[in-house]
C-alpha positions as CSV (number, residue, x, y, z in Angstrom):
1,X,10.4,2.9,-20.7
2,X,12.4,0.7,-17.6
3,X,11.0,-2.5,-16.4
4,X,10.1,-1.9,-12.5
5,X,12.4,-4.9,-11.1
6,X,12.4,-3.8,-7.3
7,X,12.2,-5.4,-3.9
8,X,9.5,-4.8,-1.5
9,X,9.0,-1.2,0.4
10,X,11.2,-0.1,3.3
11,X,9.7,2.0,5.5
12,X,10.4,3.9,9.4
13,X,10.7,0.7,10.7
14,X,14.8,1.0,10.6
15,X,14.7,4.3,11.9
16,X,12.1,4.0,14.7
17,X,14.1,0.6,16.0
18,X,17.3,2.6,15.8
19,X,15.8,5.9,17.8
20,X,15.0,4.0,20.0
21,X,18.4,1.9,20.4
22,X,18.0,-0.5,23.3
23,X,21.2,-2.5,22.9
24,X,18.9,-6.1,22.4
25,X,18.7,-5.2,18.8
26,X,15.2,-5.8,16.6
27,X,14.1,-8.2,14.3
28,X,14.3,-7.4,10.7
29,X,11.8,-6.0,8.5
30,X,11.4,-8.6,5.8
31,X,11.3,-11.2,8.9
32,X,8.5,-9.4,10.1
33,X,6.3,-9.5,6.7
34,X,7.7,-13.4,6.3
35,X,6.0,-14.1,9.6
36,X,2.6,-12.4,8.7
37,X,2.7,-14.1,5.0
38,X,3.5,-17.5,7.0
39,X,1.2,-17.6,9.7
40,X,-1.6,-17.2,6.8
41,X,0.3,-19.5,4.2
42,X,0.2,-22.4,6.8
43,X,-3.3,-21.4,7.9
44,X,-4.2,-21.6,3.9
45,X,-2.3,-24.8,3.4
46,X,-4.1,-26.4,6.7
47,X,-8.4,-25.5,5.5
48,X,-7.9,-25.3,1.9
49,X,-9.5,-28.1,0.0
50,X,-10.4,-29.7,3.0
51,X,-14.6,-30.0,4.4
52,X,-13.4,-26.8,6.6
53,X,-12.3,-24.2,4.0
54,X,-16.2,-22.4,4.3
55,X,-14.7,-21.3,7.3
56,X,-10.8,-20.1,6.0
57,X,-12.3,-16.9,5.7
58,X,-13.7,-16.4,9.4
59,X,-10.2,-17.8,10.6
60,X,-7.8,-15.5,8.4
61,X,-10.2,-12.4,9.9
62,X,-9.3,-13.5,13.0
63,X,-5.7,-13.6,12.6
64,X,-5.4,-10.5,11.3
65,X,-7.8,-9.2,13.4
66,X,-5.6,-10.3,16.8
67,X,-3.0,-8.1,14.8
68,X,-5.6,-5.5,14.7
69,X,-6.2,-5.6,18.5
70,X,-2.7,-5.5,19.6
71,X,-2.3,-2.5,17.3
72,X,-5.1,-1.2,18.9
73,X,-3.9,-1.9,22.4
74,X,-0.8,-0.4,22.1
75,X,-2.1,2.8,20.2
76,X,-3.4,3.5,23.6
77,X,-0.3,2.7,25.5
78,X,1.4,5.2,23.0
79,X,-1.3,8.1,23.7
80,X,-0.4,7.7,27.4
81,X,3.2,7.6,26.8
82,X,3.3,10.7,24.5
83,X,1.0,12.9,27.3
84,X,3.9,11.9,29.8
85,X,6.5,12.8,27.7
86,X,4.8,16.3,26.9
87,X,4.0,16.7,30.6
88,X,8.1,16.2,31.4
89,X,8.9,18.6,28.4
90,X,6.2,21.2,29.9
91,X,7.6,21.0,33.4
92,X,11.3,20.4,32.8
93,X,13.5,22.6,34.8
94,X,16.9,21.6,33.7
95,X,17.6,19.6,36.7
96,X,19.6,16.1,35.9
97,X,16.8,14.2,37.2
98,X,13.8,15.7,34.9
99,X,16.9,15.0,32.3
100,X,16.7,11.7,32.8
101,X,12.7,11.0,33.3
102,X,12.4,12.6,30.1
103,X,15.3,10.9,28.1
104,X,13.4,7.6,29.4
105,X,9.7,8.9,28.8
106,X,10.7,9.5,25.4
107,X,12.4,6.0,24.8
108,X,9.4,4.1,26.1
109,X,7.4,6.0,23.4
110,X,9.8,5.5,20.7
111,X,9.9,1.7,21.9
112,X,6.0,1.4,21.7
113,X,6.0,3.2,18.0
114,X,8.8,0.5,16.8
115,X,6.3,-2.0,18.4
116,X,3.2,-0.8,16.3
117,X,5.2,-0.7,13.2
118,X,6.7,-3.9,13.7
119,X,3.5,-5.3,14.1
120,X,1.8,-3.3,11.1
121,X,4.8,-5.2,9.2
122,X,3.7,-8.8,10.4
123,X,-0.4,-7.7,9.4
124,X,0.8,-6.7,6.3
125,X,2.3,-9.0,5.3
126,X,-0.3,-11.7,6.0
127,X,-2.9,-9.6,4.7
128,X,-0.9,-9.7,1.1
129,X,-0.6,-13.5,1.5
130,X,-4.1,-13.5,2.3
131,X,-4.7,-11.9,-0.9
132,X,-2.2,-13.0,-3.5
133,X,-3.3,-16.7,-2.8
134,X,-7.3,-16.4,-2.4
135,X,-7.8,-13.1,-4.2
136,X,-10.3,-12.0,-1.4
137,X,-9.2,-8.7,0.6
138,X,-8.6,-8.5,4.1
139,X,-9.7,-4.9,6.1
140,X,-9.7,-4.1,9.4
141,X,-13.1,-5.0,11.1
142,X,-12.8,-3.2,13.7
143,X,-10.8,0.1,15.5
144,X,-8.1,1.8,13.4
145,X,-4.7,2.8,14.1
146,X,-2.4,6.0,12.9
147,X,-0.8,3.6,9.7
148,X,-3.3,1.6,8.6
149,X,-6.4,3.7,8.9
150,X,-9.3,2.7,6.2
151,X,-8.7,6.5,5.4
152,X,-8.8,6.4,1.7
153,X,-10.4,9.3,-0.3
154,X,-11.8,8.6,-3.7
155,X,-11.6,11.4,-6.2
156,X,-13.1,12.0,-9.2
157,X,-10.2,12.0,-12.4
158,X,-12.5,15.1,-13.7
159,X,-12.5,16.8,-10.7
160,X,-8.4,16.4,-9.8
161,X,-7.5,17.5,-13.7
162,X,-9.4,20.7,-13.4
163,X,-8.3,21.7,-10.0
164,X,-4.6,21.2,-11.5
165,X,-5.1,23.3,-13.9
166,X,-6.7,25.8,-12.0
167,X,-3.7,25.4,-9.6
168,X,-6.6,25.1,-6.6
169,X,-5.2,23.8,-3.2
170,X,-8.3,22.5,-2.2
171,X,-9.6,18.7,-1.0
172,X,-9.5,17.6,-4.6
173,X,-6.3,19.6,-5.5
174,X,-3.9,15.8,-6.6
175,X,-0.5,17.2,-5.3
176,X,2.8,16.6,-6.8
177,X,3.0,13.1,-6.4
178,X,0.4,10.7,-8.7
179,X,1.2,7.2,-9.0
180,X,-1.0,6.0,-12.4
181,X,-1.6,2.7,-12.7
182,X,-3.2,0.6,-15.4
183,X,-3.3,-3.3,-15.6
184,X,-4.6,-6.3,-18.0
185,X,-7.9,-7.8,-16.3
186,X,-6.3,-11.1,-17.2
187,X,-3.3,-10.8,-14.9
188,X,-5.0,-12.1,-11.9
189,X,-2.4,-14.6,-10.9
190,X,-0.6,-15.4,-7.6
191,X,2.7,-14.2,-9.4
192,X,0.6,-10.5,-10.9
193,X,-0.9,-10.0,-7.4
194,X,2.6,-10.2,-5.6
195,X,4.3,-8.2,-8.5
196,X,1.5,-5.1,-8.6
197,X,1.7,-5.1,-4.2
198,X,5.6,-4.6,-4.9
199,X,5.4,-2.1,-7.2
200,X,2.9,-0.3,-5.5
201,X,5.1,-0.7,-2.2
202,X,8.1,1.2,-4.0
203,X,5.9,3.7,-5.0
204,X,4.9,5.0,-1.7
205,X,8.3,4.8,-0.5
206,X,9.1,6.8,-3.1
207,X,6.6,9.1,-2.5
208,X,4.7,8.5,0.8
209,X,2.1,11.5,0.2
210,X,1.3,9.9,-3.1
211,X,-2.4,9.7,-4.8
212,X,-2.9,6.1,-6.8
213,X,-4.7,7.2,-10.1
214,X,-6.7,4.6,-12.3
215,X,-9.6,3.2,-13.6
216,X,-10.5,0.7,-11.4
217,X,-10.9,-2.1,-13.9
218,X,-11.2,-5.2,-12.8
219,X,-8.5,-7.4,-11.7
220,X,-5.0,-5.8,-10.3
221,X,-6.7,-2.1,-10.9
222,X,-9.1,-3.0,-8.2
223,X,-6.2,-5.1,-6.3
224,X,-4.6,-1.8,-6.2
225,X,-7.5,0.3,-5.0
226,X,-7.6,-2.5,-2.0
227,X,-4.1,-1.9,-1.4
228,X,-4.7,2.0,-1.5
229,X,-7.5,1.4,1.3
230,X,-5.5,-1.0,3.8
231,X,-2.1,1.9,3.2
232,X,-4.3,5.4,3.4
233,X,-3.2,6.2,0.2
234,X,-5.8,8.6,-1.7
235,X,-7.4,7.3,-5.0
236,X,-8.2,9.6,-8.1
237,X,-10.3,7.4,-10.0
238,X,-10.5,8.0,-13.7
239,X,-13.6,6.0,-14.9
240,X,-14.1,4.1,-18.0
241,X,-17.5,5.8,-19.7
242,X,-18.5,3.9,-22.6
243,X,-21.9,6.0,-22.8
244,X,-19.9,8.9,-23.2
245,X,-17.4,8.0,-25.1
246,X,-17.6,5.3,-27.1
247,X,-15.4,2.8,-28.1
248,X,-12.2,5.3,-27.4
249,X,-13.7,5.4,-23.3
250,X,-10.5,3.1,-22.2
251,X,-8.1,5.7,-23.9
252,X,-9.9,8.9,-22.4
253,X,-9.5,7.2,-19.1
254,X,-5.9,7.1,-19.8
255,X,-5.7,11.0,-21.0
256,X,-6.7,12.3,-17.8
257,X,-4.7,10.1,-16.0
258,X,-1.8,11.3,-18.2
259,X,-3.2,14.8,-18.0
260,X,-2.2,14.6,-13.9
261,X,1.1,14.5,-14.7
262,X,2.4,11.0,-13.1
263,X,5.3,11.1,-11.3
264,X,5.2,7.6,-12.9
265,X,3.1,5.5,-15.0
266,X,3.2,2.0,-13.9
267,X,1.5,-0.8,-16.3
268,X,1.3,-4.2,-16.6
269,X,-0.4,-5.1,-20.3
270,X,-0.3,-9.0,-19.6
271,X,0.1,-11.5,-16.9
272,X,3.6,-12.5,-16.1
273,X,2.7,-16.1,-15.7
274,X,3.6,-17.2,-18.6
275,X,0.7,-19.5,-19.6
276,X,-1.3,-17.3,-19.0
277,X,0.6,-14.4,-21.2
278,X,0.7,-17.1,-24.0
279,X,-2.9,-17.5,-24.4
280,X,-4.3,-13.3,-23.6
281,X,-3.1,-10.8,-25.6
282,X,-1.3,-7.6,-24.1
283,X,-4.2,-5.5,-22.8
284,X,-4.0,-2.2,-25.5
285,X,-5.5,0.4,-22.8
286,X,-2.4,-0.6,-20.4
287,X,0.2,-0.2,-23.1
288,X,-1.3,3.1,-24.3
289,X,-0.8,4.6,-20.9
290,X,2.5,4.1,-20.8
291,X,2.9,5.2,-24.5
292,X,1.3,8.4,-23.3
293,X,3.4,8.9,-20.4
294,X,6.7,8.5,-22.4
295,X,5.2,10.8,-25.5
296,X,4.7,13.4,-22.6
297,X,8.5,13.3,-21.3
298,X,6.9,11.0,-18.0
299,X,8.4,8.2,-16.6
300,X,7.1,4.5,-17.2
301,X,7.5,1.6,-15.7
302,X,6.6,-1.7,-16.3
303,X,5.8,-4.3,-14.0
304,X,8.5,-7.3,-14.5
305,X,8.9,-10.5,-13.0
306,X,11.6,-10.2,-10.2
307,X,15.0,-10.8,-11.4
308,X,16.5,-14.0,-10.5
309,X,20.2,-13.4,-8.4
């Protein structure tokens, strides 16, 4: 077992700014998820235990939502850009002049996709602040974009273990890459919420075609089924069936999560606030899945408080 002790997610971002390579330079990524998380923050700080705070709600939709638009906005300015860019590449003849329309057809396009994803970065961001402070979850109300499309599929655990086995590439077929993930419903604080989003950040860099398997048990489990939902990221959802099984329905859960073969097992058996860790016990169900994992040769990983530098 390693303790996950990673940074936030890199993504395109780096590559799209430098494709595009306009000689003014770009703002940074993590500047770009600070400025989501602090637009919220303040808005937070400003309504929160105030006569106004009914309405925080309603405000931090709006916020987001004006990211939403712009994203929205310049989706369409990118569709237009793109047919030019295939209409230059369908008529090109070679001549130094098409040369050059198309070199700067293509470099508007690129431009407007760093744009999207810079601005994807910033509604991110705020939409984790959002979370990890309120516990309430912010999707988009309206329109979608290519990135952060509410285009999560939800497959049955049952359904995903026998397709693997029958080696089916079908809609349920879970790939090669399962993320599982199992949490203590007691780790519900600013510090767990922050901690799971990181981890589950890494994990789709790591593997951006990844499938989130768990329970959906309350508290981070259902954090990281919202997360799955704003990122596109399909969920294979193993469910907890008492009537079934009985007292050992936590641990089934766990074997046919296991039974996906995880590319890793992520788990978090108790909050890493420390008062809170002093008075809840280490949630068994978590620590069994990694147990699992390891007994099976698979990697686990669990979820640590940042290191201090």
């Amino acid at each position: 077992m390693s303790n996950l002790n990673l940074t936030s997610d890199l993504n395109t971002f780096e590559a799209l700014c430098a494709a595009v390579d306009d000689g003014r330079g770009h703002p940074e990524q993590d500047q770009l998820a600070q400025l989501g998380q602090s637009i919220i923050t303040e808005v937070i700080d400003a309504f929160a235990n105030t006569a106004m705070e009914d309405s925080l709600g309603m405000i931090v939709e709006g916020l987001l939502g004006g990211f939403q638009s712009i994203k929205i906005r310049l989706e369409r300015d990118w569709d237009r850009a793109g047919d030019e860019v295939k209409r230059l590449t369908r008529d090109f003849d070679g001549s130094e002049i098409a040369d050059v329309e198309l070199q700067e057809a293509t470099q508007k396009a690129r431009a407007i996709e760093a744009m999207i994803q810079a601005i994807s970065i910033a509604q991110e961001g705020g939409a984790e602040a959002y979370t990890t402070q309120t516990g309430d979850i912010w999707s988009p109300w309206k329109g979608s974009t290519r990135r952060t499309a509410s285009t999560m599929a939800q497959i049955d655990a049952r359904d995903a273990v026998r397709a693997k086995r029958a080696t089916q590439h079908n809609a349920v077929d879970p790939g090669a890459y399962v993320v599982a993930f199992r949490a203590s419903p007691m780790a519900t604080t600013q510090l767990d919420a922050s901690r799971v989003f990181d981890a589950l950040n890494w994990a789709l860099t790591q593997w951006p075609t990844m499938k989130l398997a768990t329970t959906g048990a309350k508290g981070p489990e259902r954090l990281a089924i919202s997360w799955a939902k704003q990122k596109g990221v399909d969920v294979i959802l193993s469910t907890v069936d008492f009537s079934k099984d009985g007292k050992s329905a936590p641990f089934r859960a766990n074997d046919r999560m296991i039974a996906l073969d995880p590319v890793v097992t992520l788990t978090l058996a108790n909050s890493l606030d420390a008062a809170v860790a002093e008075t809840a016990k280490p949630f068994g169900p978590a620590q069994n899945a990694g147990q699992e994992a390891e007994k099976k040769g698979l990697r686990h990983m669990a979820i640590a408080v940042k290191a201090r530098h």
